[in-house]
C-alpha positions as CSV (number, residue, x, y, z in Angstrom):
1,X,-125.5,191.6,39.5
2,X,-128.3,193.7,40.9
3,X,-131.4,193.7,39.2
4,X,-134.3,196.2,40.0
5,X,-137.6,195.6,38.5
6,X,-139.6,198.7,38.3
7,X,-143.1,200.2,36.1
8,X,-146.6,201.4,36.9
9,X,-148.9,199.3,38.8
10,X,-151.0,196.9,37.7
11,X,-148.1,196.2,34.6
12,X,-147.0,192.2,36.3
13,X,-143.0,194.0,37.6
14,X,-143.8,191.3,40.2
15,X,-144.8,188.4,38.4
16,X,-141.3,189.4,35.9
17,X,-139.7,189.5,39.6
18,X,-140.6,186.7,40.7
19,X,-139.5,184.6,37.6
20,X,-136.0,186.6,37.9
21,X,-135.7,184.7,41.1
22,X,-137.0,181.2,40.2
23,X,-134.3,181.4,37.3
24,X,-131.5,183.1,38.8
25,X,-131.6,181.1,42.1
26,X,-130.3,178.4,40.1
27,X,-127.3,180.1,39.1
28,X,-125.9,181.5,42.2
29,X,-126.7,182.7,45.7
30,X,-129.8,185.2,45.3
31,X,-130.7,187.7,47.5
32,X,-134.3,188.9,46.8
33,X,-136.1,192.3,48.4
34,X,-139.3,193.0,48.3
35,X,-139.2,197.3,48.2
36,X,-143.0,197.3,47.0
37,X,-145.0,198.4,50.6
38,X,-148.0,196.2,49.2
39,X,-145.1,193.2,49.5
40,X,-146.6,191.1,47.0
41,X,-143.3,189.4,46.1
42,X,-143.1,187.1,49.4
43,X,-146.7,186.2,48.0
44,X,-145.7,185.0,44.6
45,X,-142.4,183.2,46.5
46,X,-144.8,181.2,48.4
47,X,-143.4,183.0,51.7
48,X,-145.2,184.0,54.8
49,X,-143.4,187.2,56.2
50,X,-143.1,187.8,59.9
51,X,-140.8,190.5,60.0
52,X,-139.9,193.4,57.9
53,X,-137.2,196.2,57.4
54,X,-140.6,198.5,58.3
55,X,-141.0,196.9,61.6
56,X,-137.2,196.8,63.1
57,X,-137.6,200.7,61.6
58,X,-140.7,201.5,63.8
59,X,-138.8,199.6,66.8
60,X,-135.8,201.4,66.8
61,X,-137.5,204.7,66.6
62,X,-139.7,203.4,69.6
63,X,-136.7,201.9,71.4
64,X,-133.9,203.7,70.9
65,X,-133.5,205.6,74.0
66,X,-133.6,201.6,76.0
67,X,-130.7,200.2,74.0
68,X,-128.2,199.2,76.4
69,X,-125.2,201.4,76.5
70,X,-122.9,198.9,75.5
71,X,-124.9,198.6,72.2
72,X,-124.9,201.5,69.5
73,X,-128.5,201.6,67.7
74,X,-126.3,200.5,64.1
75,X,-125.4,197.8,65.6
76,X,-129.6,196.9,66.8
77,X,-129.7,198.1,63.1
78,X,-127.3,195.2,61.6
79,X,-128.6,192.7,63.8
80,X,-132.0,193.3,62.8
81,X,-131.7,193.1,59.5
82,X,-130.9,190.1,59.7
83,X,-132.9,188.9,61.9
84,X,-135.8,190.0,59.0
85,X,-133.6,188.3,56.3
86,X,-135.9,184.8,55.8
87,X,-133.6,182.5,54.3
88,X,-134.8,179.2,51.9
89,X,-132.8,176.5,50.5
90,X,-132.4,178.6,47.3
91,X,-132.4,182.0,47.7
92,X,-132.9,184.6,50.8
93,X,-135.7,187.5,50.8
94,X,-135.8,190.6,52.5
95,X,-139.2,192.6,52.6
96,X,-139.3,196.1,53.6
97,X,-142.6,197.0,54.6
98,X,-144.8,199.6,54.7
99,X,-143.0,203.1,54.2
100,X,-142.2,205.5,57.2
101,X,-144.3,206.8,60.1
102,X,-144.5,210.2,61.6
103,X,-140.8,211.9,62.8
104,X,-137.7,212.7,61.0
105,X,-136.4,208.6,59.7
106,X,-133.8,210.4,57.5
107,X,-130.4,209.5,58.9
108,X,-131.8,205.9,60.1
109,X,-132.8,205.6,56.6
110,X,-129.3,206.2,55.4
111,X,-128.1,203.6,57.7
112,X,-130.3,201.2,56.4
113,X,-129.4,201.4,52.7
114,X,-125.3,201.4,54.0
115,X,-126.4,197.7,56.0
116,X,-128.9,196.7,52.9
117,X,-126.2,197.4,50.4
118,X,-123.3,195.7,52.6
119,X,-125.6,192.6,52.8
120,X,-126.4,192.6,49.1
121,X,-122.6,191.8,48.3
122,X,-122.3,188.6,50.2
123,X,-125.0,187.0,46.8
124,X,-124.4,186.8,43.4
125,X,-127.9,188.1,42.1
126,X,-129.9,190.7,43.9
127,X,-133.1,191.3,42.5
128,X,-135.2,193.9,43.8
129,X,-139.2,194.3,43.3
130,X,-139.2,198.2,43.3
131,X,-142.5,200.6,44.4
132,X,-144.3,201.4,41.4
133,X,-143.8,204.5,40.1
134,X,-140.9,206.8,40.2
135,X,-140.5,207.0,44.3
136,X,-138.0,204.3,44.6
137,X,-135.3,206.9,42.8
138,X,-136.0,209.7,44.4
139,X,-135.9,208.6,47.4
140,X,-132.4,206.5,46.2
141,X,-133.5,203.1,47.2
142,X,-132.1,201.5,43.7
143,X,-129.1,203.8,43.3
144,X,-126.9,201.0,42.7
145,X,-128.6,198.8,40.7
146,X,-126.7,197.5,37.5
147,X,-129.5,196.7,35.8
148,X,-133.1,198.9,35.7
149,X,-135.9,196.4,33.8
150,X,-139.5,199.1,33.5
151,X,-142.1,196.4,33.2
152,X,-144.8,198.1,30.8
153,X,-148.0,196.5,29.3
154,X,-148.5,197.3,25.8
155,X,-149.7,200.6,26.1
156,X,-147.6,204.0,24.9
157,X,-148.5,205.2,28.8
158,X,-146.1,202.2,30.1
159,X,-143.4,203.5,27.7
160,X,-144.1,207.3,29.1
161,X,-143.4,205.8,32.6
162,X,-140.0,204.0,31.4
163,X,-139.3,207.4,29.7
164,X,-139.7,209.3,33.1
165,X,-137.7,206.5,35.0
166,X,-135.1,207.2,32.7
167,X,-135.0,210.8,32.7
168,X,-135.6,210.9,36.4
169,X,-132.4,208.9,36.6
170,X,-130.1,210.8,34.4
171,X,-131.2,214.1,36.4
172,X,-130.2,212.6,40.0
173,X,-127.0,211.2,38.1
174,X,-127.9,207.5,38.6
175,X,-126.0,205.4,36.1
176,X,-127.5,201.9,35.4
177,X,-125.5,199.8,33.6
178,X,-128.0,199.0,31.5
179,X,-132.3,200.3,31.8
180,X,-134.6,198.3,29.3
181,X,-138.0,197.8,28.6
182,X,-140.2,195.2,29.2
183,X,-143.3,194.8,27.6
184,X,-145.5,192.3,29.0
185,X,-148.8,190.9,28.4
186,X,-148.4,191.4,24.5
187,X,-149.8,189.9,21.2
188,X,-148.0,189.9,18.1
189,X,-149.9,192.6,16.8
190,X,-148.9,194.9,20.4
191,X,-145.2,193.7,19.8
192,X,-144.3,195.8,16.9
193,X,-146.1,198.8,18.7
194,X,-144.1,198.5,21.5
195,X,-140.8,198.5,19.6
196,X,-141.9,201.9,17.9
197,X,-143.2,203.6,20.9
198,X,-139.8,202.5,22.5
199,X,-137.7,203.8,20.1
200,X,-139.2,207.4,20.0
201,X,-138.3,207.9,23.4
202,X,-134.9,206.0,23.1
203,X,-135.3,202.8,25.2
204,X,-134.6,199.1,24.0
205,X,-137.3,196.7,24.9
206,X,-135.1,193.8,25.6
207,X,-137.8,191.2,25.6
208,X,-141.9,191.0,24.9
209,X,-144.0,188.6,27.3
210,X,-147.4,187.3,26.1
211,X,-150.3,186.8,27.6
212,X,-150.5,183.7,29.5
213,X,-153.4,181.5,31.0
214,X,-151.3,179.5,33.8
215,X,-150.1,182.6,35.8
216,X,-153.8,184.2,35.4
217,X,-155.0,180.7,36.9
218,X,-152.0,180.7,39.5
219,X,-152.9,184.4,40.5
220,X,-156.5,184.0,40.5
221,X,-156.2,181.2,43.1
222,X,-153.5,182.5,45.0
223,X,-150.9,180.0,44.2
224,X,-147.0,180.7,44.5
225,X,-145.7,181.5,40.6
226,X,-142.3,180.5,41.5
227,X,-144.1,177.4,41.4
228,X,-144.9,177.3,37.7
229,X,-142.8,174.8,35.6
230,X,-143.4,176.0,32.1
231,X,-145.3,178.3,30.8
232,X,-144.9,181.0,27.7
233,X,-144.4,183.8,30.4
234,X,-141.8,181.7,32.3
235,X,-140.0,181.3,28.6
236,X,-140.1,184.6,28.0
237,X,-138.2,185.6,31.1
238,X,-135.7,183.1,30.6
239,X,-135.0,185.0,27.2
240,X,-134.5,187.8,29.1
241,X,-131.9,186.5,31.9
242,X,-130.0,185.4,28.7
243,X,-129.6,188.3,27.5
244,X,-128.5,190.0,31.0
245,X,-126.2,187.7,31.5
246,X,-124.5,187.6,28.3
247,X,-123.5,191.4,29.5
């Protein structure tokens, strides 16, 4: 199962991302990419990144013309990738880095989703911190995602955002499996909101998180969130992984 976590900035998609991998690791091999360029995920994973997809990009483009003939530049291209592929004793992560530089990256882009998507099949769970925004479909980083979760926090501009994800989708012909809503940071009084708001622009919030002191505390001091026990935010997402796997 793939599982892209999308939604305007500042809305928590990584701290949601972040519990997706804590929880998930434990039910399979997990593959988790960090497609944000302000790669906050290895952060909250408590991962120090040395290499990204950005850099082997900016290397080959450099490079290219010294590869040695008996090596094709896909083949620099596989071997790099996983070279950048940091591997743990419970899941793998894959950051890619700050977007492209000057000159035409088109085709080695291409080549890089066709490697990226070959090594996503090898894991059970893939879950993907996407860019905020709506540049990760147009540009058809998360075509094949099963699942699309729009991290919103309780405000009707979060559910406009999901509503343009979703439309944005249905006009390039991407077909998720299944796109929800997530609204996070709530109240009880924001929760019922939400669900209205949602339903005018036909999207299903599959689960509400609340507002929660120990991942403020863990953010504020720069401590890994995967490292969080319990918590109400940590319940909440488990709620959620029920739910997706149930489908």
């Amino acid at each position: 199962m793939i599982i892209a976590v999308s939604g305007k900035g500042g809305t928590g998609k990584t701290v949601v991302a972040s519990f997706l991998v804590k929880i998930l690791s434990k039910e399979g091999d997990l593959l988790a990419i960090d497609a944000d360029p302000d790669a906050n995920l290895a952060d909250t994973l408590g991962i120090e990144t040395k290499k990204t997809i950005g850099t082997v990009r900016e290397e080959l483009m450099r490079d290219r013309d010294k590869l040695p003939p008996t090596q094709s530049w896909r083949q620099k291209l596989e071997y790099d990738v996983m070279g950048a592929t940091i591997e743990t004793d419970t899941f793998d992560l894959l950051v890619m880095g700050r977007p492209e530089g000057q000159g035409c990256y088109c085709p080695l882009n291409h080549v890089l989703r066709e490697i990226i998507d070959t090594v996503a099949k090898n894991y059970d769970f893939v879950i993907i911190d996407a860019e905020a925004g709506l540049e990760h479909l147009s540009r058809r980083t998360t075509q094949d995602v099963d699942v699309m979760l729009v991290v919103t926090d309780p405000s009707k501009r979060g559910v406009t955002t999901a509503q343009r994800i979703k439309e944005l989708a249905e006009h390039l012909e991407i077909n998720f499996k299944g796109l929800y809503l997530i609204a996070n940071r709530t109240t009880k009084e924001s929760e019922k909101k939400m669900s209205d708001y949602a339903k005018e622009v036909g999207l299903e919030v599959i689960g509400t998180i609340p507002e929660d002191e120990k991942v403020r505390k863990f953010d504020f001091e720069g401590r890994p969130l995967i490292e969080i026990e319990d918590s109400k935010a940590l319940n909440a997402v488990e709620k959620i992984v029920k739910k997706l796997v149930k489908q």
